[in-house]
ZAGUSE-140673 format. One record per residue (C-alpha): residue number from 1; x, y, z; residue in one letter. Coordinates in steps of 0.25 Angstrom, whole numbers, plus 2048, in hexadecimal, padded with zeros to 3 digits. Example, Ala and Ser with C-alpha at 12.3 -4.5 7.8 and 13.67 -1.06 7.14 Angstrom:
BEGIN
   pos     x     y     z   code
     1   831   7EE   81F      a
     2   837   7FC   81D      s
This chain:
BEGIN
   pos     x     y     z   code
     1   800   800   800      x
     2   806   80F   7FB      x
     3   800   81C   801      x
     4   805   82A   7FD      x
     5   803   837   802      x
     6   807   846   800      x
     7   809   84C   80D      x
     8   80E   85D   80E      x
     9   814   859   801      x
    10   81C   84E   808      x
    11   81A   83F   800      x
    12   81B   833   809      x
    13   81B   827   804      x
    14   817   81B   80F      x
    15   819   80C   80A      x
    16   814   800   812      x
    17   81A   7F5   80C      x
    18   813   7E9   812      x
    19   815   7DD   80B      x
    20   825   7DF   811      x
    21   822   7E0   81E      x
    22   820   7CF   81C      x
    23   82F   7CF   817      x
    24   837   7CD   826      x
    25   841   7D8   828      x
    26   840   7DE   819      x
    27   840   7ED   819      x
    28   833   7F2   81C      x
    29   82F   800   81B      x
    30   825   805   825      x
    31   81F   814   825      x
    32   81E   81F   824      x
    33   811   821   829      x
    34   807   829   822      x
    35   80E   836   827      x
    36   819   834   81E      x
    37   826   836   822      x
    38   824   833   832      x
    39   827   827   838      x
    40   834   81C   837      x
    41   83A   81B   82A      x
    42   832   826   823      x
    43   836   82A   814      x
    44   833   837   811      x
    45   834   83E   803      x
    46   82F   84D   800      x
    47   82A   855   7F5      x
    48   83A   858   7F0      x
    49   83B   849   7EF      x
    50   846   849   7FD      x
    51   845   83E   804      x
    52   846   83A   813      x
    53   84A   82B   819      x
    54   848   828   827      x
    55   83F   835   82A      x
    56   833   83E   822      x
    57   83B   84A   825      x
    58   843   84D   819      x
    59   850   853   81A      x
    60   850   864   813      x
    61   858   864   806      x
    62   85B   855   807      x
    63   856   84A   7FC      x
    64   858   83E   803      x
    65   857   83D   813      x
    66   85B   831   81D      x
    67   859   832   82B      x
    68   860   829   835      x
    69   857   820   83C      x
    70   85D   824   849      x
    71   868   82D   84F      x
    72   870   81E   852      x
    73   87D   81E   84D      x
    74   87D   810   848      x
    75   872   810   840      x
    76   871   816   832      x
    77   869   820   82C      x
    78   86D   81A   81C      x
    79   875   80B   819      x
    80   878   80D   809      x
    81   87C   7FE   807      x
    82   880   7F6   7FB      x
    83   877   7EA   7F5      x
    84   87F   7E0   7FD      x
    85   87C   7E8   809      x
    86   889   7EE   80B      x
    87   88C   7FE   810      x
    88   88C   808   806      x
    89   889   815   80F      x
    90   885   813   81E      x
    91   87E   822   823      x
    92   87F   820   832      x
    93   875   828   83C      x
    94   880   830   841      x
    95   885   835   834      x
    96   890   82B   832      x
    97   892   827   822      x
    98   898   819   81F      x
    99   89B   816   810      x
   100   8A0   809   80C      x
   101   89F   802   81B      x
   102   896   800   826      x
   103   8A1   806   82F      x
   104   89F   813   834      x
   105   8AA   81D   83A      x
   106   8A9   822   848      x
   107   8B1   82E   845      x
   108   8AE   832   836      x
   109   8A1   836   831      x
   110   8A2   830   823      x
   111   8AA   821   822      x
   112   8AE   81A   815      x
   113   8B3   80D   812      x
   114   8BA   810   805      x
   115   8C0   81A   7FE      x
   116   8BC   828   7FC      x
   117   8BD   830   7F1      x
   118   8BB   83F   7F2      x
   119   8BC   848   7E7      x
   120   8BD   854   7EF      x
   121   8C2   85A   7FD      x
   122   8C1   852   80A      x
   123   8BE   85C   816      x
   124   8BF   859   823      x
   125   8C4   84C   82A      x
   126   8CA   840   823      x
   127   8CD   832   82A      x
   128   8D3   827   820      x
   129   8DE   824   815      x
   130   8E1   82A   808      x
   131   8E9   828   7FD      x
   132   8F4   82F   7FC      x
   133   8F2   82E   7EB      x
   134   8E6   836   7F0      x
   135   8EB   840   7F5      x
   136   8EF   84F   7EC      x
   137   8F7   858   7EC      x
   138   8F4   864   7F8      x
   139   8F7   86B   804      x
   140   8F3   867   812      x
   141   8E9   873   814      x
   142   8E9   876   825      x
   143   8F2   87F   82B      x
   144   8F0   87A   838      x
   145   8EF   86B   836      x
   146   8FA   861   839      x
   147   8FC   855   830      x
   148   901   848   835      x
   149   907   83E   82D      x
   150   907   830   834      x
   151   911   829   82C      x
   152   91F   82D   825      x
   153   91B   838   819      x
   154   925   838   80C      x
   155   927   843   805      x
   156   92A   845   7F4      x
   157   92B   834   7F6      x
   158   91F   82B   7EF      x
   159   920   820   7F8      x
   160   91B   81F   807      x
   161   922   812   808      x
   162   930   813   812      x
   163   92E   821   816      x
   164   93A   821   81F      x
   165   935   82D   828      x
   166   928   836   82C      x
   167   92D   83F   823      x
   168   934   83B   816      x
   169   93A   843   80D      x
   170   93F   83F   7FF      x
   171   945   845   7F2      x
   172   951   84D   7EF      x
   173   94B   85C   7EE      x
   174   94E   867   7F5      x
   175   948   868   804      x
   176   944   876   809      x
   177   93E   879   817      x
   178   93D   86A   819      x
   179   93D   865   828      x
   180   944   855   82B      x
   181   93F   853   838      x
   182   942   847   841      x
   183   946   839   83A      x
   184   943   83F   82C      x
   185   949   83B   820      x
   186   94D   841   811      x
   187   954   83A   807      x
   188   954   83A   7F9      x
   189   946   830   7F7      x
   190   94F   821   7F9      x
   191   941   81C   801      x
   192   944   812   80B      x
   193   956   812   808      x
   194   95E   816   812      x
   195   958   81E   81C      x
   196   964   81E   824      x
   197   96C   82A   81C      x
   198   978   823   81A      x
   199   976   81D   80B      x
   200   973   822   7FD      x
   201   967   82C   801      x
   202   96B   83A   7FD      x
   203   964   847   7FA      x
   204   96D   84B   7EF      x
   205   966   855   7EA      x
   206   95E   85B   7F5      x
   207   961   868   7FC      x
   208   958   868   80A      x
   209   957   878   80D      x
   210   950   87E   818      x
   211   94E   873   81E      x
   212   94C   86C   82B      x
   213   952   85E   82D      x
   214   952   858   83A      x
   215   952   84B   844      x
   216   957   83D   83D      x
   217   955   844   82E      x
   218   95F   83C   823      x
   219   963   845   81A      x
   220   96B   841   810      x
   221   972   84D   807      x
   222   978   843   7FD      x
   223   986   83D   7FC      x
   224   989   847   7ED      x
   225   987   854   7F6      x
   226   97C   858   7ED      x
   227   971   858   7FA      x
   228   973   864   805      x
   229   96D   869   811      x
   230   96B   879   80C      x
   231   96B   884   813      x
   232   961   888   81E      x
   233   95F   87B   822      x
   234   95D   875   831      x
   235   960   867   832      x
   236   95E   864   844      x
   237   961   854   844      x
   238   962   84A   84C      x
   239   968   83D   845      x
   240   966   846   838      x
   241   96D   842   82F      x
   242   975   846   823      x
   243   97D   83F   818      x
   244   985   843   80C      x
   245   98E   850   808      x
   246   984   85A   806      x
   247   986   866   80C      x
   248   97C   86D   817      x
   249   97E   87B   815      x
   250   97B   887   81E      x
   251   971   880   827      x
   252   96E   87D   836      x
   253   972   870   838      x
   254   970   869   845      x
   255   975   85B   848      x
   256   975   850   852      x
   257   975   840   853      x
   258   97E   835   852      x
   259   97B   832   845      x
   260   97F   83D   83D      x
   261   986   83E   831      x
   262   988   849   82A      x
   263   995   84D   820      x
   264   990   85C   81F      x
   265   98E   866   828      x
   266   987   860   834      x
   267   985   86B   840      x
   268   980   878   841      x
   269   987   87E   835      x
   270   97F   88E   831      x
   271   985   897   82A      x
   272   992   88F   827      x
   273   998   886   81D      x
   274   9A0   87F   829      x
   275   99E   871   82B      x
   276   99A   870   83A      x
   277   99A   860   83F      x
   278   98D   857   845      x
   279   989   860   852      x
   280   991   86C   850      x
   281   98C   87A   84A      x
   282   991   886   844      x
   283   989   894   843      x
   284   991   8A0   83A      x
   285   98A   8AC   83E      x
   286   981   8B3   84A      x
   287   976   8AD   84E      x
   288   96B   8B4   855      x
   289   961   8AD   85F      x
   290   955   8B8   862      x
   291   95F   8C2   85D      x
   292   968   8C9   851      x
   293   974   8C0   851      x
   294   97B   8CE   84D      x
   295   984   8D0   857      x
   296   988   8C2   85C      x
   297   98B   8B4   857      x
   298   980   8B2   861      x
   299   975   8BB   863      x
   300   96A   8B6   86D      x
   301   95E   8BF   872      x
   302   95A   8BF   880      x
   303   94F   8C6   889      x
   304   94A   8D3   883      x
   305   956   8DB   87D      x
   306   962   8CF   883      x
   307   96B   8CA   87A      x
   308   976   8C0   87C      x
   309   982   8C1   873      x
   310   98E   8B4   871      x
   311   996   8B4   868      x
   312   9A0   8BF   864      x
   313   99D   8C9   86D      x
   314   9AC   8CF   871      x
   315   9AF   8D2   863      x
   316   9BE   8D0   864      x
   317   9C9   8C6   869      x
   318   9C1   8B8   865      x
   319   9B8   8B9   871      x
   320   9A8   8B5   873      x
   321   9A0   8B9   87A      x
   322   993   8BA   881      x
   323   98A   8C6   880      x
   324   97D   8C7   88B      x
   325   97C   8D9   888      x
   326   97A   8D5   87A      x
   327   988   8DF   876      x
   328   994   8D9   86D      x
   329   99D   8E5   873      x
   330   9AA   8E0   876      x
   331   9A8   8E4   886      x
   332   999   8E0   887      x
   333   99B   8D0   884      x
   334   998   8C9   893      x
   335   9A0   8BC   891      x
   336   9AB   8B9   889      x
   337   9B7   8B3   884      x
   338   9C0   8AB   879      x
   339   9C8   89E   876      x
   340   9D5   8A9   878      x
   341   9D0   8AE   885      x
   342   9C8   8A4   88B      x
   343   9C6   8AE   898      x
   344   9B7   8AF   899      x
   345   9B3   8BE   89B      x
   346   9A6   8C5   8A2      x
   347   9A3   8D1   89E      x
   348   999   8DB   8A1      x
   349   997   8E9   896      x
   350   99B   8F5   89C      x
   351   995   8FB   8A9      x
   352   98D   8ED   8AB      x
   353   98D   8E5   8B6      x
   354   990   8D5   8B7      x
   355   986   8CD   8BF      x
   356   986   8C1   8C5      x
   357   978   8BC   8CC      x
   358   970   8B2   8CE      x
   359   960   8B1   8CC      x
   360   961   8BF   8C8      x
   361   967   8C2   8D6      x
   362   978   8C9   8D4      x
   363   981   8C1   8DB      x
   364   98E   8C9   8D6      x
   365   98F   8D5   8CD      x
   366   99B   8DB   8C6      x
   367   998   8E9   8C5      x
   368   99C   8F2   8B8      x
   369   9A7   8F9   8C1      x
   370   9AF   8EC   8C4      x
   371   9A8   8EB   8D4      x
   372   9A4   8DB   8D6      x
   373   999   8D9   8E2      x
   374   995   8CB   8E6      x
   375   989   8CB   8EF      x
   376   986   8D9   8EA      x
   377   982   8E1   8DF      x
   378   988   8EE   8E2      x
   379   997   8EC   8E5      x
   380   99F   8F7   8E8      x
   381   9AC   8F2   8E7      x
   382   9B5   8E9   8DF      x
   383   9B0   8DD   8E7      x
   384   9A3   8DE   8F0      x
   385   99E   8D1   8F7      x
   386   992   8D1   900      x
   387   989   8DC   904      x
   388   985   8E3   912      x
   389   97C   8D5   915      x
   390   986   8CB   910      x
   391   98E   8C3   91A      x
   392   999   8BB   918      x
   393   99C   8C2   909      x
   394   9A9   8BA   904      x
   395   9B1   8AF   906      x
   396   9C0   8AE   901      x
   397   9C5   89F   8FF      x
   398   9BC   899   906      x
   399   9BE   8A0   913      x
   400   9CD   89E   913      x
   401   9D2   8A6   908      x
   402   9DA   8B5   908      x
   403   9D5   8C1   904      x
   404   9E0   8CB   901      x
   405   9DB   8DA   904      x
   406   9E1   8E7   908      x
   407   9D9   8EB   913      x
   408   9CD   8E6   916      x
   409   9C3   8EF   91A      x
   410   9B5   8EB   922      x
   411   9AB   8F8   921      x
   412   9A1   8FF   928      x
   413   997   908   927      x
   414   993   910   934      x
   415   989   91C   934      x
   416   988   918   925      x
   417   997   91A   923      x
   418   9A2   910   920      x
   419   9AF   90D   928      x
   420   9B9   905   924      x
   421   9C1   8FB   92C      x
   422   9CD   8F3   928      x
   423   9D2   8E6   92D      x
   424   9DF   8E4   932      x
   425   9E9   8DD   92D      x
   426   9F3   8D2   932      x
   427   A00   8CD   92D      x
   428   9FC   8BD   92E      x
   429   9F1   8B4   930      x
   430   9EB   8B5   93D      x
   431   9DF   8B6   946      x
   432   9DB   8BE   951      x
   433   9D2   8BE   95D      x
   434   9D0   8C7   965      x
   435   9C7   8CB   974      x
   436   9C3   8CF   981      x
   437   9C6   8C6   98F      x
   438   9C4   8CB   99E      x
   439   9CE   8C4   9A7      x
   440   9CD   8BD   9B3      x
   441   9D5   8BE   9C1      x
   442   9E0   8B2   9C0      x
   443   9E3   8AB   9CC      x
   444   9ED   8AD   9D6      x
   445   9F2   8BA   9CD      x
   446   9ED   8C6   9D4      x
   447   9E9   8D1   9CB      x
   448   9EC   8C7   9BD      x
   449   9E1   8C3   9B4      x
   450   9DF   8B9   9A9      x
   451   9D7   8B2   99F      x
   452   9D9   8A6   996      x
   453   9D5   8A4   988      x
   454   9D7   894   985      x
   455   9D6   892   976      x
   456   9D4   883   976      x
   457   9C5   886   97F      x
   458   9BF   891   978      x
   459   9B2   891   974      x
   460   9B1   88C   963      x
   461   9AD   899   959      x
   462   9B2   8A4   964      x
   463   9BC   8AE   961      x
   464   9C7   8A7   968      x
   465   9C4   899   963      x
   466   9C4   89D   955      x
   467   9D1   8A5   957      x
   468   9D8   899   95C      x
   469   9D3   891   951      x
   470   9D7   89A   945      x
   471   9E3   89A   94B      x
   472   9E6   88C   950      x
   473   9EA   893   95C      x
   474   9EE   885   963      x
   475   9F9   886   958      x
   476   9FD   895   956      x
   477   9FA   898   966      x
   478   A08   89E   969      x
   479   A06   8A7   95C      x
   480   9FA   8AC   95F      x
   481   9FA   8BD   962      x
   482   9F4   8C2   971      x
   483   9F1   8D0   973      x
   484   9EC   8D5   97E      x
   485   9E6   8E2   984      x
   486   9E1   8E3   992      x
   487   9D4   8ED   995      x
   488   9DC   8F1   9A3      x
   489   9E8   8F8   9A7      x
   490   9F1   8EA   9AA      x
   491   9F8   8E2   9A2      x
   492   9F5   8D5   99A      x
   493   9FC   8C7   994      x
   494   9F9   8BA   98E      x
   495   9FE   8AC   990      x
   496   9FD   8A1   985      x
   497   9FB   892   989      x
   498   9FE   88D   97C      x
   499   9FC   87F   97F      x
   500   9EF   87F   983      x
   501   9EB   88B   97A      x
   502   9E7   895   986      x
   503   9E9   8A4   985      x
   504   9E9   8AB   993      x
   505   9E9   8BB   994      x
   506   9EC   8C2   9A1      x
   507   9EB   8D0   9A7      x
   508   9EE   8D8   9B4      x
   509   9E8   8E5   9B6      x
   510   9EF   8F0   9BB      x
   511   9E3   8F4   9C3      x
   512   9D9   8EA   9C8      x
   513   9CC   8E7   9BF      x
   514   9C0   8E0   9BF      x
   515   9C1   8D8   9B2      x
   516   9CD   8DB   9A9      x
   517   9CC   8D9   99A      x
   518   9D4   8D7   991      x
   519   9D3   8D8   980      x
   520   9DB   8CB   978      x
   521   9E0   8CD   96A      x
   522   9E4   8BF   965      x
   523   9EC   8BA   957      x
   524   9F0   8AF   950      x
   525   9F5   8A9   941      x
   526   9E9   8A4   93B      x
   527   9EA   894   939      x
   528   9ED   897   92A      x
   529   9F8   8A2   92B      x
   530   A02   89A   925      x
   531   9FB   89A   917      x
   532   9F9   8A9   917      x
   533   A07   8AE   916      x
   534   A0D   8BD   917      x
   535   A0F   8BF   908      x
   536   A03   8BF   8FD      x
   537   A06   8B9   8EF      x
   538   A05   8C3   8E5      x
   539   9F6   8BF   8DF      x
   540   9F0   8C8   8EC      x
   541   9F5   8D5   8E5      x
   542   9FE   8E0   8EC      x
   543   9F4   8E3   8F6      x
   544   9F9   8EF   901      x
   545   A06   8F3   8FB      x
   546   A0E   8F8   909      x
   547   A18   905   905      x
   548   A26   903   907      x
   549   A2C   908   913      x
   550   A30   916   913      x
């Protein structure tokens, strides 16, 4: 039974097929119901002869619509197969497009199982093989893409078999702005034959100029001399080799490894057509770093307008030198010196100071007037240790050794003026003590009194103790000096014990007293004097010239 029926211009046909609802599981076609174009499996077709599957609603502009019969992405909205039932275009419900398989991509939206041929330009992302025959001529269009190659790349060779390295470069041309880089390889296009360098593999006629060659290149310039490294090149290699009598002319070359073999120029050779051997280097000219290399062989910019200078800078007698003031003037260099005068000299431009610190705080300046002051910035003197808060300020020899000086002079200042006061002087080396007893009444000896100083009992670190020790007074007792001077009209004595070390001063009044006192000068050779003799050597300087005798 057929009904038809022309609804707001919209057709819709509705078949019952009957007779195959008694075929088991054959394709029936159910609906629509009389409002065509509602209800499962709805065809719909309008006036402009589109057409709609799987809804009544036909899509705007659009000849032939399928809706999915779900938003389930294993089910399909369209199986396209071939009369055996195999695939020819699976149209999953979440968009994804298999042709030629079942098989659909998780990532990509569209999945082939062959070939594709596209006569135009691919946009966007692309995930598979291609022929390298199908490939054209063109440039890599990014600016700011990387590109990755995974495997070894040749370049100007038709084969990809035996690629020795990840960058393989063949042919015997000339190489301009070319970088080498680790474990690369160029030779004259013998693929796969002797990559080791040291065979028939030469670049005869290939000049490599501006170029960068570096780590484990071989390089071979060939054994006729007709192959060089030109000029401007910088060749940095470790194990780099090079083979053959070419010539590598005016370039930076730097060289290192075990392995090396080179017969021309092998080091840093610029400017010059002196052979320089593996690990050495010559540079004819100035050179500048972060500043003119006018004035120096060395010119190197510091902070703000600081220059340092090496080279040259003395100007005369074969001397180098050191410049930190940025001046080449023949008194302004601050070290120097030379093979024929290996003294090294400091020097300082006029009117300048030299400074010695540490953590930017001076230790010892040497002022521009010749003063030199350790533990102070202003000395006011040829030598000036110490200031007013300093204590112990210099030591000589380690404590023992001699200061040579005319007069030694310890200064004060009272009321805000200075007096001087000078030392004594004493033929020899000796010690002295002096100080202040109060006598007692002796025994037995009307109007006589006495004390005893015993050496061998005093007290360690007082006056007396220490005097008997710098003088080894057990040994030097009969030599040692007394005077005496009583603080009463009387008179006064001493008597020595020199066997037990006891010293015993005496004293009788003229008038009776309470308590006399009496003041004690003591001296003695100091226990070195034997090394200081009466005669200086000559090295100490004339030092106080006496006038003759009148």
């Amino acid at each position: 039974m057929k009904k038809s029926r022309v609804v707001g211009g919209l057709i819709t046909l509705s078949v019952v097929v009957t007779a195959l609802a008694a075929v088991s599981g054959a394709g029936a076609f159910n609906g629509p119901s009389n409002n065509g174009g509602i209800g499962y499996g709805a065809i719909g077709l309008d006036s402009a002869s589109n057409m709609s599957v799987g809804s009544g609603t036909i899509a705007a502009g659009t000849k032939f619509s399928i809706y999915g019969s779900t938003t389930n992405n294993t089910a399909y909205a369209l199986k396209v197969l071939q009369s055996n039932g195999g695939p020819i275009i699976y149209a999953r419900n979440d968009g994804v497009v298999s042709i030629g398989t079942t098989t659909v991509s998780a990532t990509n939206t569209l999945y082939v199982a062959s070939n594709i041929y596209v006569g135009g330009t691919i946009s966007g992302n692309y995930q598979g093989l291609v022929s390298a025959g199908n490939v054209t001529g063109g440039v890599f269009n990014s600016s700011s893409a990387n590109f990755a190659f995974p495997g070894n790349l040749g370049i100007n060779t038709s084969s990809q078999v035996g690629l020795p390295n990840a960058l393989s470069v063949y042919g015997s041309t000339t190489i301009t702005g070319v970088v080498y880089a680790g474990g690369g390889y160029y030779d004259n296009g013998n693929q796969g034959v002797d990559r080791s360098c040291n065979g028939n593999q030469y670049l005869a006629t290939t000049t490599v100029s501006g170029g960068i060659i570096t780590g484990g290149t071989c390089v071979n310039l060939g054994a006729g001399g007709g192959g060089s490294i030109a000029t401007s090149s910088l060749i940095i290699g470790n194990y780099t080799k090079f083979t053959g009598t070419s010539t590598i002319g005016a370039s930076l070359v730097y060289e290192t490894g075990t392995t090396v073999s080179l017969s021309s120029t092998a080091g840093l050779a610029v400017g010059t057509t002196t052979s320089q051997s593996a690990g050495n280097g010559m540079f004819v000219g100035n050179i500048g770093i972060g500043a003119s290399p006018s004035t120096a062989r060395l010119v190197v910019a510091g902070n703000g307008t600081g220059v340092t200078l090496i080279g040259d800078i003395y100007g005369s007698g074969n001397y180098a030198g050191i410049s930190l003031n940025g001046s080449t003037g023949a008194g302004n260099y601050n070290f120097l010196s030379s093979a024929a005068d290996s003294a090294l000299y400091i020097n300082r431009p006029t009117g300048n100071n030299i400074v010695f610190a540490m953590n930017n705080s001076t230790q010892m300046i040497l002022t521009s007037n010749g003063y030199l002051g350790i533990g102070t910035t202003t000395p006011s003197t040829y030598l000036s240790v110490g200031n007013a808060t300093s204590a112990t300020v210099a030591v000589f020899g380690g404590g023992s050794g001699k200061i040579t000086a005319g007069t030694v002079d310890p200064v004060y200042t009272i009321d805000g003026k200075t007096y001087a006061t000078y030392l004594p002087g004493m033929v020899g080396v000796k010690e002295e003590v002096t100080g202040i007893m109060e006598l007692g009444p002796v025994p037995g000896r009307v109007g006589v009194y006495s004390k005893s100083i015993d050496f061998a009992a005093l007290p360690a670190g007082s006056d007396l103790w220490l005097f008997a020790k710098a003088t080894v007074l057990k040994k030097n007792f009969g030599r040692m000096a007394v005077l005496l001077t009583p603080e009463f009209d009387g008179r006064v004595w001493y008597e020595k014990n020199a066997a037990d070390s006891v010293l015993t001063i005496y004293g009788r009044p003229a008038e009776a007293t309470d308590v006399p006192t009496v003041s004690y000068r003591l001296t003695a050779p100091r226990f070195d004097e034997a090394s200081w003799p009466n005669t200086a050597p000559a090295s100490e300087g004339s030092g106080l010239v006496v006038p003759k005798d009148q």
